[in-house]
C-alpha positions in Angstrom: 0.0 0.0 0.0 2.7 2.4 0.7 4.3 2.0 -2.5 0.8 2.6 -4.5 0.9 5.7 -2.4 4.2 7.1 -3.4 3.5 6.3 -7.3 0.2 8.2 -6.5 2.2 11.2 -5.5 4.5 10.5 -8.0 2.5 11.1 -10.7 0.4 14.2 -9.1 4.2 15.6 -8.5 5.3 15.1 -12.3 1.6 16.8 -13.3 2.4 19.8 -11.1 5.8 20.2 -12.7 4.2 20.2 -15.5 2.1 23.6 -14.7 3.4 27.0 -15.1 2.4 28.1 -11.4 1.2 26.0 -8.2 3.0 23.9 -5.8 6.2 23.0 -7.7 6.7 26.7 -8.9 10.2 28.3 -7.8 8.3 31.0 -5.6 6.2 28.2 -3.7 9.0 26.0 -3.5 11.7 29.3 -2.0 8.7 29.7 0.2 8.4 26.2 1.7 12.2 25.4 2.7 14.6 29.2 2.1 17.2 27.1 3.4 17.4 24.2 1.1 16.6 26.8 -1.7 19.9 29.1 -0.4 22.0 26.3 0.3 21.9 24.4 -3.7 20.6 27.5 -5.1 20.7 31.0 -3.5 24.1 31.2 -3.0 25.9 31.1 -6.0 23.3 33.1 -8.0 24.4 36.1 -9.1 22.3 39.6 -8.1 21.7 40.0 -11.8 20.8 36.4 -12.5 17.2 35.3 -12.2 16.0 31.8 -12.7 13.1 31.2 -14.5 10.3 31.8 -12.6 8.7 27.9 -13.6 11.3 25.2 -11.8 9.5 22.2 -13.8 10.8 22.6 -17.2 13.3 20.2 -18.0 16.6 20.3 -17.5 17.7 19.6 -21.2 15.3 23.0 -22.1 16.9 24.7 -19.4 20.4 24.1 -20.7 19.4 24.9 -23.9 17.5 28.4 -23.2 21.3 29.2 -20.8 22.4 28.0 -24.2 20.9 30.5 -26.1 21.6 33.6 -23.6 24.7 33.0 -23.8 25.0 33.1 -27.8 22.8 36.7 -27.6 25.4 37.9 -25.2 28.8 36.7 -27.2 27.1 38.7 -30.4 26.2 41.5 -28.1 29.7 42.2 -26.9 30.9 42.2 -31.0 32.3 38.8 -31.7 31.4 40.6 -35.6 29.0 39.5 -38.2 30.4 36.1 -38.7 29.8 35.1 -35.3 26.1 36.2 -35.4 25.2 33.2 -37.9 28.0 30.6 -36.3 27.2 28.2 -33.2 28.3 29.7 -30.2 30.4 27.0 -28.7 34.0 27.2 -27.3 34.4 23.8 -29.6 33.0 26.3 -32.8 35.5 29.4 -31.6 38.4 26.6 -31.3 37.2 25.8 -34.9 37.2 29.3 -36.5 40.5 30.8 -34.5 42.3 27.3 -36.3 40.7 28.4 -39.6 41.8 31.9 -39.3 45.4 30.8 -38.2 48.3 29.8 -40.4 49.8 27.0 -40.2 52.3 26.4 -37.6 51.1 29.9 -35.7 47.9 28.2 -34.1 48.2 29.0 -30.1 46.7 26.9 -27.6 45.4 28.2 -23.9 43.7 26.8 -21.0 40.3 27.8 -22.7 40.5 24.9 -24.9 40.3 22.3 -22.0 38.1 24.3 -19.5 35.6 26.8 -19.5 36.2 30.3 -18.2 33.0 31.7 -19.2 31.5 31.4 -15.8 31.3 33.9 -13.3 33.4 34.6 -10.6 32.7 31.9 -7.9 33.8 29.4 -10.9 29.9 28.5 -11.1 28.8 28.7 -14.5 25.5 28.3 -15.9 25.6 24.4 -16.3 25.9 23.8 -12.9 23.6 26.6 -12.0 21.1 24.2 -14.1 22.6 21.3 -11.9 22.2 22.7 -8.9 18.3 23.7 -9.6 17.7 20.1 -11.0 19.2 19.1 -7.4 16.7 21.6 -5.6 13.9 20.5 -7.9 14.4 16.9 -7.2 15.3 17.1 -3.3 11.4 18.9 -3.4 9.9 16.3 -5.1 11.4 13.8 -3.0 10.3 15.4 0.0 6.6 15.9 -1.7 6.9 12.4 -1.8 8.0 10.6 0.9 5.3 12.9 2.9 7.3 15.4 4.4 5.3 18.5 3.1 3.5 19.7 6.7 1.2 21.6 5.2 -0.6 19.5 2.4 -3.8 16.9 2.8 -2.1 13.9 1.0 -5.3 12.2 2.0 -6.6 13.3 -0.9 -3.8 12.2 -3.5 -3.4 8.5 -1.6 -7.0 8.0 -2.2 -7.2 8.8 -5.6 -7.4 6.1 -7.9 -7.3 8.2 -11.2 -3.2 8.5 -10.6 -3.1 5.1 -10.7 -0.2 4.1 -13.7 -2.0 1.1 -14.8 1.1 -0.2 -16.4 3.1 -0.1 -13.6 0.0 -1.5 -11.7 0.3 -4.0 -14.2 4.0 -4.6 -13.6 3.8 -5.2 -9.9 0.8 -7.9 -10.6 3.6 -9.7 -13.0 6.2 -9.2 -10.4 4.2 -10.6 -7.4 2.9 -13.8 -9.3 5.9 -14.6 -10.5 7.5 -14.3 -7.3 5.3 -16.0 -5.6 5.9 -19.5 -7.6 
């Protein structure tokens, strides 16, 4: 019974991430634990950084919006016309400094192995996208092992219309088979 309840929650968690507002929202969620939020999160965000305000998209969208800001900023500061229809990568700059170079003056620096582009602290936006996926999922772990005080999970463990009926089906398999 306890594990039809957490798959309950589960799935009302993922459907809530899924929203633009409500319980798994960034506000609701800084609200509920500022610690937690401060301690993976707060701290190494930059006073000019905001996160988006929905915490539920995925992390792969997430990476590629930081992705994109990036880009608009590298054009902004004047990387020139050619850079404005190039990828934005350190792999594509590496790529158009050797095709600019002669051959045998090609200079290699510590920018080729690591990236400098983040800020100060040394935390740059991938693990800023890291450290919210850590927040996220610490949140919906808590949702789900119970540990929110103030919501009626009544309601959700009762509620047969989260049921995953294949996974339903799966544990059937599972418990028949292990019983012989």
């Amino acid at each position: 019974m306890a594990k039809r309840r957490r798959r309950r929650r589960w799935v009302w968690a993922k459907r809530e991430m899924a929203r633009a507002t409500g319980f798994f929202s960034e506000d609701e969620m800084k609200q509920r634990d500022p610690q937690l939020f401060h301690h993976l999160v707060g701290q190494y965000q930059d006073s000019t950084v905001k996160l988006s305000d929905p915490m539920q998209g995925s992390l792969s969208n997430y990476l590629l919006q930081q992705l994109e800001r990036q880009c608009e900023a590298e054009q902004l500061r004047g990387e020139g016309a050619e850079a404005a229809g190039a990828a934005c990568s350190p792999a594509a700059k590496r790529q158009r400094t050797a095709e600019e170079a002669l051959p045998g003056e090609m200079e290699f620096s510590n920018e080729d192995y690591y990236d400098v582009s983040g800020d100060e602290g040394g935390a740059g936006s991938d693990d800023a996208a890291v450290r919210r996926a850590r927040f996220l999922k610490a949140m919906r772990d808590r949702f789900v092992d119970g540990m929110e005080r103030n919501f009626n999970y009544a309601v959700l463990d009762e509620d047969s219309d989260l049921d995953d009926v294949v996974e339903l089906g799966r544990d059937a398999e599972e418990k028949y088979f292990d019983a012989e």
